[in-house]
MOPAC internal coordinates of N, CA, C and O (Angstrom, degrees):
PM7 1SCF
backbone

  N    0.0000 0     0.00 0     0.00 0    0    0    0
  C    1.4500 1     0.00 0     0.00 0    1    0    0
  C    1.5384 1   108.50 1     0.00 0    2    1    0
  O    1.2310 1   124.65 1   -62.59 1    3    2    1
  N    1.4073 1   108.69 1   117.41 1    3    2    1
  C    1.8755 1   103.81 1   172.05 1    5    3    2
  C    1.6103 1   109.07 1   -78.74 1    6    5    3
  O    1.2310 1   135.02 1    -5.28 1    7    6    5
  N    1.3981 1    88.55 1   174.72 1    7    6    5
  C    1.8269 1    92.30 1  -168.76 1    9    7    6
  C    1.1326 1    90.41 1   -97.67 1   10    9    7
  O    1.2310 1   119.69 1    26.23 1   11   10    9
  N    1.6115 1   118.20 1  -153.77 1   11   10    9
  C    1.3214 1   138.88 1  -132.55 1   13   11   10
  C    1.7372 1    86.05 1  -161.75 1   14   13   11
  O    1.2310 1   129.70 1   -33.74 1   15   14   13
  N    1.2580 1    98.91 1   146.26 1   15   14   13
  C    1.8581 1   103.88 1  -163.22 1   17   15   14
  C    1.5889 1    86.34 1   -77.96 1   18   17   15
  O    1.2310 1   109.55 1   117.65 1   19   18   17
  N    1.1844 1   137.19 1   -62.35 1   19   18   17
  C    1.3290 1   111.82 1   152.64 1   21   19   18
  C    1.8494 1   146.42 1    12.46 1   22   21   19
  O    1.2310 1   129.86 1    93.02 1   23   22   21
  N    1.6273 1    98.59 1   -86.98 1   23   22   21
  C    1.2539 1   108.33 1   167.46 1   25   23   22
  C    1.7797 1   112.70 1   -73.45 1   26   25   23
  O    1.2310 1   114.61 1   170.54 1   27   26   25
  N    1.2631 1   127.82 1    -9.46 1   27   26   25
  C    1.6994 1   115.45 1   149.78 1   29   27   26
  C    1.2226 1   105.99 1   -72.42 1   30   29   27
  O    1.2310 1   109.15 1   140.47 1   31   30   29
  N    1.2299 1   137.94 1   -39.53 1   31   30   29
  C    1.7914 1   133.84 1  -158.53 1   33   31   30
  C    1.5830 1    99.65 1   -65.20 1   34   33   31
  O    1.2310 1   124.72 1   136.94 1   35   34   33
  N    1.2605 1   108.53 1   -43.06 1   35   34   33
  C    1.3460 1   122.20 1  -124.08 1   37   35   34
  C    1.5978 1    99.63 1  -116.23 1   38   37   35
  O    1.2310 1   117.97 1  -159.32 1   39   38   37
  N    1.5093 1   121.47 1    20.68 1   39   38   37
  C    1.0728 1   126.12 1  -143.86 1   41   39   38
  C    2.0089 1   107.09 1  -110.47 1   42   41   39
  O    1.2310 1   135.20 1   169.14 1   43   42   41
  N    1.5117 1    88.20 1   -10.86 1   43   42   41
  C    1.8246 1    91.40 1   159.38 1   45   43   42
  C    2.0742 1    74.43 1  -179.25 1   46   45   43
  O    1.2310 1   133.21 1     1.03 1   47   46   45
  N    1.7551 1    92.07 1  -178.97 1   47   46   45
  C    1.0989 1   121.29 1   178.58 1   49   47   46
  C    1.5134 1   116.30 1   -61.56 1   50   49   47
  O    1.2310 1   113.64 1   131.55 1   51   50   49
  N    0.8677 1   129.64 1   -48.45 1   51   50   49
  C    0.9822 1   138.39 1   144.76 1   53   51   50
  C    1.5448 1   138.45 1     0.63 1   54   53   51
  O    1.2310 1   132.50 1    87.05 1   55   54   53
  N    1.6646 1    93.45 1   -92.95 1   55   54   53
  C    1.4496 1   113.68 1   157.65 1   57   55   54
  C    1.5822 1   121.27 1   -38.32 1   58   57   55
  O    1.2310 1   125.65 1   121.54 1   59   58   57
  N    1.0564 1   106.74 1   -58.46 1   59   58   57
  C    1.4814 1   142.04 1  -160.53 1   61   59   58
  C    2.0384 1    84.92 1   -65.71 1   62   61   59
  O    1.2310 1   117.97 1   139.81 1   63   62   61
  N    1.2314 1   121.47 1   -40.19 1   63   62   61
  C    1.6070 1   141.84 1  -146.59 1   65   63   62
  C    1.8291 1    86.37 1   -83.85 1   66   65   63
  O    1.2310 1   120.43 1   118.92 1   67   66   65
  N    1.8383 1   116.79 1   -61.08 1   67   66   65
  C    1.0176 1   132.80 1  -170.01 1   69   67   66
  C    1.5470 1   108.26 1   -62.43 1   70   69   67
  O    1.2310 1   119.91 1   133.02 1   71   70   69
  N    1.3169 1   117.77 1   -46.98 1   71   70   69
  C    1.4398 1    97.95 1   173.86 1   73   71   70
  C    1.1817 1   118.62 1  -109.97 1   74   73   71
  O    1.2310 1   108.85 1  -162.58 1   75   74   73
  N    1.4248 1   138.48 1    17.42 1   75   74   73
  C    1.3475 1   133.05 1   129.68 1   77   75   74
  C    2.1594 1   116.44 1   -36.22 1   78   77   75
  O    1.2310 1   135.21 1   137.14 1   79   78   77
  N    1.1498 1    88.17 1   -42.86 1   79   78   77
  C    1.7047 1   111.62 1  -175.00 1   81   79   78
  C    1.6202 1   102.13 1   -74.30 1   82   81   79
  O    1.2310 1   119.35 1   157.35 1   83   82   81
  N    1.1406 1   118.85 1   -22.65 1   83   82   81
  C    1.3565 1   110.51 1  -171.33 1   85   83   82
  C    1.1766 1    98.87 1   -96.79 1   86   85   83
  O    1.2310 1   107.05 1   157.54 1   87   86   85
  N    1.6797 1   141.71 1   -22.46 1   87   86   85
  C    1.1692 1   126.94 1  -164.91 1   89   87   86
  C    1.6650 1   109.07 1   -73.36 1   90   89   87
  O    1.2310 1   117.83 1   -41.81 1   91   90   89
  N    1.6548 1   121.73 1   138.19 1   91   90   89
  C    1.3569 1   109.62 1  -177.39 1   93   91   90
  C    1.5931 1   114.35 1  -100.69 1   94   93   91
  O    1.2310 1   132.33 1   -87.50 1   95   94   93
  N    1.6688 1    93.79 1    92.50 1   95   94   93
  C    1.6562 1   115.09 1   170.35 1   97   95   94
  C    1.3444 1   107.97 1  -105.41 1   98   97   95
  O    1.2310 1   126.75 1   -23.95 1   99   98   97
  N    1.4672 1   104.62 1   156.05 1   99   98   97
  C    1.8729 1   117.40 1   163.98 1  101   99   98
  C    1.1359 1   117.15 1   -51.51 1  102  101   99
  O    1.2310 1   126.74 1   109.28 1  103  102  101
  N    1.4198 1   104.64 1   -70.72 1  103  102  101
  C    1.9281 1   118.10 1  -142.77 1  105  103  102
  C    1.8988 1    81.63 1  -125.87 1  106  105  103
  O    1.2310 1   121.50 1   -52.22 1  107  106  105
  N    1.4130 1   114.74 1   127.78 1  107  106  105
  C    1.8070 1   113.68 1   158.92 1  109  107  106
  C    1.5204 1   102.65 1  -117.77 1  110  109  107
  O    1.2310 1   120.92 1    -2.12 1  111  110  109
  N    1.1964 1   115.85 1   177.88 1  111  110  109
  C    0.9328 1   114.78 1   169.95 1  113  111  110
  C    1.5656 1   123.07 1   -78.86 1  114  113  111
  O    1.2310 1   123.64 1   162.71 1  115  114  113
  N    1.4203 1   110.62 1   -17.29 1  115  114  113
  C    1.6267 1   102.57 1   160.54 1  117  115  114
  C    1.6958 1   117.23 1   -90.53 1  118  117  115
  O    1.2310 1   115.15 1  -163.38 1  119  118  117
  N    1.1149 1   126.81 1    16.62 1  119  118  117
  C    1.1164 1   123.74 1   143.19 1  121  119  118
  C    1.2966 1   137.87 1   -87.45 1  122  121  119
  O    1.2310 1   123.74 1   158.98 1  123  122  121
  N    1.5836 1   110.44 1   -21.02 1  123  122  121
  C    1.3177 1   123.60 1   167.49 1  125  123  122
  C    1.8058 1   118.73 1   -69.42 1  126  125  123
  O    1.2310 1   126.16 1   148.82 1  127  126  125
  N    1.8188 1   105.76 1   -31.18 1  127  126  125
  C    1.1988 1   124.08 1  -170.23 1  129  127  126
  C    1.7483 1    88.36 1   -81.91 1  130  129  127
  O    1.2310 1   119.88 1   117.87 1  131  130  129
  N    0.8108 1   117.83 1   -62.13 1  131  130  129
  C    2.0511 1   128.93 1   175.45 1  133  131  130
  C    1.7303 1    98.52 1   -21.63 1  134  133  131
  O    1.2310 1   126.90 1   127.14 1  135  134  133
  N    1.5065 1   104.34 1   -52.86 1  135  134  133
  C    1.6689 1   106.99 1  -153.94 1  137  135  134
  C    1.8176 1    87.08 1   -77.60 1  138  137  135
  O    1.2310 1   121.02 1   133.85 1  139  138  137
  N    1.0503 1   115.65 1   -46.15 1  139  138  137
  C    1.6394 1   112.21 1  -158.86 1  141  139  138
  C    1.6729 1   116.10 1   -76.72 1  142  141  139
  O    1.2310 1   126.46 1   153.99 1  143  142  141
  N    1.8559 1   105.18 1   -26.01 1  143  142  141
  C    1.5893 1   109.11 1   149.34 1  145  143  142
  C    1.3031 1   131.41 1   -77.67 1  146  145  143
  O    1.2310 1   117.52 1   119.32 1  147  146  145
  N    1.0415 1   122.32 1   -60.68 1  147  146  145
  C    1.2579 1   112.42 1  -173.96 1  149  147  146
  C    1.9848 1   113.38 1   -97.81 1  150  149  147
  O    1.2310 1   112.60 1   143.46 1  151  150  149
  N    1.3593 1   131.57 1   -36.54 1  151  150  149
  C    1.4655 1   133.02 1  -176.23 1  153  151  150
  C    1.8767 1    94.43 1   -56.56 1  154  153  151
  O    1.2310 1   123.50 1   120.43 1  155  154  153
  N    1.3002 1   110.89 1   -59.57 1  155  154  153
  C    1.4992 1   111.48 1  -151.28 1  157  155  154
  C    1.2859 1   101.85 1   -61.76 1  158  157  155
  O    1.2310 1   108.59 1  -178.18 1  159  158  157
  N    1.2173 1   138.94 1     1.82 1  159  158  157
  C    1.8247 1   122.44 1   161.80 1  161  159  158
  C    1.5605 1    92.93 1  -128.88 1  162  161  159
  O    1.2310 1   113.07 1  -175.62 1  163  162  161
  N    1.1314 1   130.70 1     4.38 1  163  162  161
  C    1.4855 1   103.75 1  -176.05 1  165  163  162
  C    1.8601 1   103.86 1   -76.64 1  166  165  163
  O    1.2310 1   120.09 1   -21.75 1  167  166  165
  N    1.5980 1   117.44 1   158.25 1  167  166  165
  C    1.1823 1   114.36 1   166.26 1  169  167  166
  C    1.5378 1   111.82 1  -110.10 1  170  169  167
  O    1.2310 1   119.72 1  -174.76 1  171  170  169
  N    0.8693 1   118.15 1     5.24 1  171  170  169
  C    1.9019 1   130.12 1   176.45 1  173  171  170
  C    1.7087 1    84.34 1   -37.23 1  174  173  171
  O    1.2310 1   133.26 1   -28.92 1  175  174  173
  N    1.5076 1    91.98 1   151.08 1  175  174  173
  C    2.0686 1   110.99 1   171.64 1  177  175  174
  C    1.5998 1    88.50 1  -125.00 1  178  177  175
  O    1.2310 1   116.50 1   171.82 1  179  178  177
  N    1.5284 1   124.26 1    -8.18 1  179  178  177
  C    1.8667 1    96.98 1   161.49 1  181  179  178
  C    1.4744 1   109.33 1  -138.90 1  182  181  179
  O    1.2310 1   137.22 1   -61.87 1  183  182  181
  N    1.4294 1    84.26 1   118.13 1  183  182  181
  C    1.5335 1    77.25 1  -173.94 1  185  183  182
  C    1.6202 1   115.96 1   -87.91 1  186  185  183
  O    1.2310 1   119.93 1  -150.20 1  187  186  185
  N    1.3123 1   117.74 1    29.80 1  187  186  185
  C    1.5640 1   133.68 1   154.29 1  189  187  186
  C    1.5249 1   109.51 1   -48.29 1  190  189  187
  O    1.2310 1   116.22 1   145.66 1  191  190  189
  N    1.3903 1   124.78 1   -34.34 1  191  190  189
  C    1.0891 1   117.03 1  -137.51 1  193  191  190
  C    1.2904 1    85.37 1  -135.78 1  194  193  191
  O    1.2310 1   112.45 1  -144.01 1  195  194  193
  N    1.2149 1   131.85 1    35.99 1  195  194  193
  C    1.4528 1   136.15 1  -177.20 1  197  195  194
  C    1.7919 1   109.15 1   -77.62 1  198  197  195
  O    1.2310 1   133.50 1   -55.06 1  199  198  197
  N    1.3847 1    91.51 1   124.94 1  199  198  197
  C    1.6483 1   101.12 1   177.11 1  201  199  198
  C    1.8771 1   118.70 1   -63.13 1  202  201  199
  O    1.2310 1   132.23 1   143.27 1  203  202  201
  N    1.4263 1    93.98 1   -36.73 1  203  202  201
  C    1.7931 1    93.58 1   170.68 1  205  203  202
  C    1.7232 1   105.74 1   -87.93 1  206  205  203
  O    1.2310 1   111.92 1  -133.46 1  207  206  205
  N    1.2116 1   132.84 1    46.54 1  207  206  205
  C    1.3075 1   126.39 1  -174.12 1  209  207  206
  C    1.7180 1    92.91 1   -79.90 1  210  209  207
  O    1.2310 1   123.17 1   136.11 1  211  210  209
  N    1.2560 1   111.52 1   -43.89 1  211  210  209
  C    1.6927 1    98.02 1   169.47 1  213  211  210
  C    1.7825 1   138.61 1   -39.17 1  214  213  211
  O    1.2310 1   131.04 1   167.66 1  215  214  213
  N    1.6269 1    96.30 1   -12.34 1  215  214  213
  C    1.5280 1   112.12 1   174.90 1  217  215  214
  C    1.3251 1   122.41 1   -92.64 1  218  217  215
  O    1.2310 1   135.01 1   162.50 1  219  218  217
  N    1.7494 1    88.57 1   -17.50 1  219  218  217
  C    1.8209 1   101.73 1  -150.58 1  221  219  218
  C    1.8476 1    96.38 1   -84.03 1  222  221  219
  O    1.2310 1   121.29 1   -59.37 1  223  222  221
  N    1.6203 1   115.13 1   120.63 1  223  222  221
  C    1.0064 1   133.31 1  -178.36 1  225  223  222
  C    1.3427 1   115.03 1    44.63 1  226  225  223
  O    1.2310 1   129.45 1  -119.44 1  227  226  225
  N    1.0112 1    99.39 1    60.56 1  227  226  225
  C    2.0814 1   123.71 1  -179.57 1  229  227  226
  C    1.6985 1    99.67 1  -137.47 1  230  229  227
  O    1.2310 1   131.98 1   -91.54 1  231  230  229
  N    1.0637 1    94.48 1    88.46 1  231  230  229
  C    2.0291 1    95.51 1   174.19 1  233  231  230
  C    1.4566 1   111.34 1   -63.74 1  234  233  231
  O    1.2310 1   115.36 1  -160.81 1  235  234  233
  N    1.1717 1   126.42 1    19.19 1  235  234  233
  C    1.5216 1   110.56 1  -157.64 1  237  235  234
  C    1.6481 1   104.10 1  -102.10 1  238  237  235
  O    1.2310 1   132.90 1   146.94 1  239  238  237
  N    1.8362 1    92.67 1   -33.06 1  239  238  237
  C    1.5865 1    96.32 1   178.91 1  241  239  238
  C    1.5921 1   109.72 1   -63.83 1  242  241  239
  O    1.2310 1   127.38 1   136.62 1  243  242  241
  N    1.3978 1   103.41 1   -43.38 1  243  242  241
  C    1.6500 1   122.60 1   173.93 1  245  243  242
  C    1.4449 1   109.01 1   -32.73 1  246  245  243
  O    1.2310 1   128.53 1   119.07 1  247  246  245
  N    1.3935 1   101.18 1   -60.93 1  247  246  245
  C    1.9049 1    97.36 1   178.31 1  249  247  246
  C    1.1519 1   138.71 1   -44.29 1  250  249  247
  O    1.2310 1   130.62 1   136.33 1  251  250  249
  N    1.9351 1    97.11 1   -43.67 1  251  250  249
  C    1.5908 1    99.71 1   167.80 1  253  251  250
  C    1.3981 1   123.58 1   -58.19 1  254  253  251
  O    1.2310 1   123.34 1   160.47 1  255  254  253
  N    1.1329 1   111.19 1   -19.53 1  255  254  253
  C    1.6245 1   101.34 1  -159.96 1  257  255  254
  C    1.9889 1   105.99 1   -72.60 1  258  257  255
  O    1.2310 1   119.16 1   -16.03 1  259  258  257
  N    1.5503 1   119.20 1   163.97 1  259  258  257
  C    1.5350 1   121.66 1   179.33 1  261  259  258
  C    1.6912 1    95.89 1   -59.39 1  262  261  259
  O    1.2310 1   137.09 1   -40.85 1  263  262  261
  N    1.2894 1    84.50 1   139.15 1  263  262  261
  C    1.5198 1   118.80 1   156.37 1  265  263  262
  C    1.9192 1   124.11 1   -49.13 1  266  265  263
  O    1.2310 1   128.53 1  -160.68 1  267  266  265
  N    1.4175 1   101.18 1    19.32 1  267  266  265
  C    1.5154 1   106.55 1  -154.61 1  269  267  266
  C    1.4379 1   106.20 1  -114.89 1  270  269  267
  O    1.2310 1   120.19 1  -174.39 1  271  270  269
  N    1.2801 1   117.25 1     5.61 1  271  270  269
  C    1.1749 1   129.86 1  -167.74 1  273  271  270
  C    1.5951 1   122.91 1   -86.84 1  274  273  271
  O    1.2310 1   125.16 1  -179.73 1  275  274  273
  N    1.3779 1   107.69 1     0.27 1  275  274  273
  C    1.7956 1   119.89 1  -162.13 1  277  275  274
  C    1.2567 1   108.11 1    26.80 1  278  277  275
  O    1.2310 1   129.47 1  -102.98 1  279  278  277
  N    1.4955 1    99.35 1    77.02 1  279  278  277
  C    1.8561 1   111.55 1   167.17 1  281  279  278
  C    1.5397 1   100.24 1   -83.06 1  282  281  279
  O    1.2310 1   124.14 1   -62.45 1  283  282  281
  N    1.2136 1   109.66 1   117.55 1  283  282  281
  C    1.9393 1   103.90 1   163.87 1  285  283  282
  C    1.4006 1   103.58 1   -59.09 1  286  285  283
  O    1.2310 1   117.08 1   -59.32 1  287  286  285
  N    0.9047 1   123.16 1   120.68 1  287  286  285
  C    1.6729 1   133.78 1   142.82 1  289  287  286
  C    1.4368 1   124.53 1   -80.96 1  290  289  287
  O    1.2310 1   120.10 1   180.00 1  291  290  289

């Protein structure tokens, strides 16, 4: 039985993380969550060299977080 583009996407966090990341959008909601954790107190002048760059437009960390956040979907 083949899957459903779905059940490949959707097949751990991960997966699901990688092509969330591949789609080419502006603004996600883990970029909005990115700016309000880590940008809004940092004082860095480059943010080239950003220590959370591992967050920066990676939905995957985004996923873990609670469901409590009133993300519009």
């Amino acid at each position: 039985m083949s899957k459903t583009n779905f059940e490949a996407i959707a097949t751990d966090a991960q997966g699901l993380g990688r092509f969330l990341r591949s789609l080419p959008i502006i603004e996600a909601p883990w970029d909005m969550e990115f700016q309000k954790r880590y940008c809004s107190g940092c004082g860095a002048e480059n943010c080239d060299a950003c220590r959370n760059e591992r967050f920066r437009n990676n939905p995957e960390w985004w996923l873990s977080l609670e469901a409590d956040s009133g993300v519009a979907m």
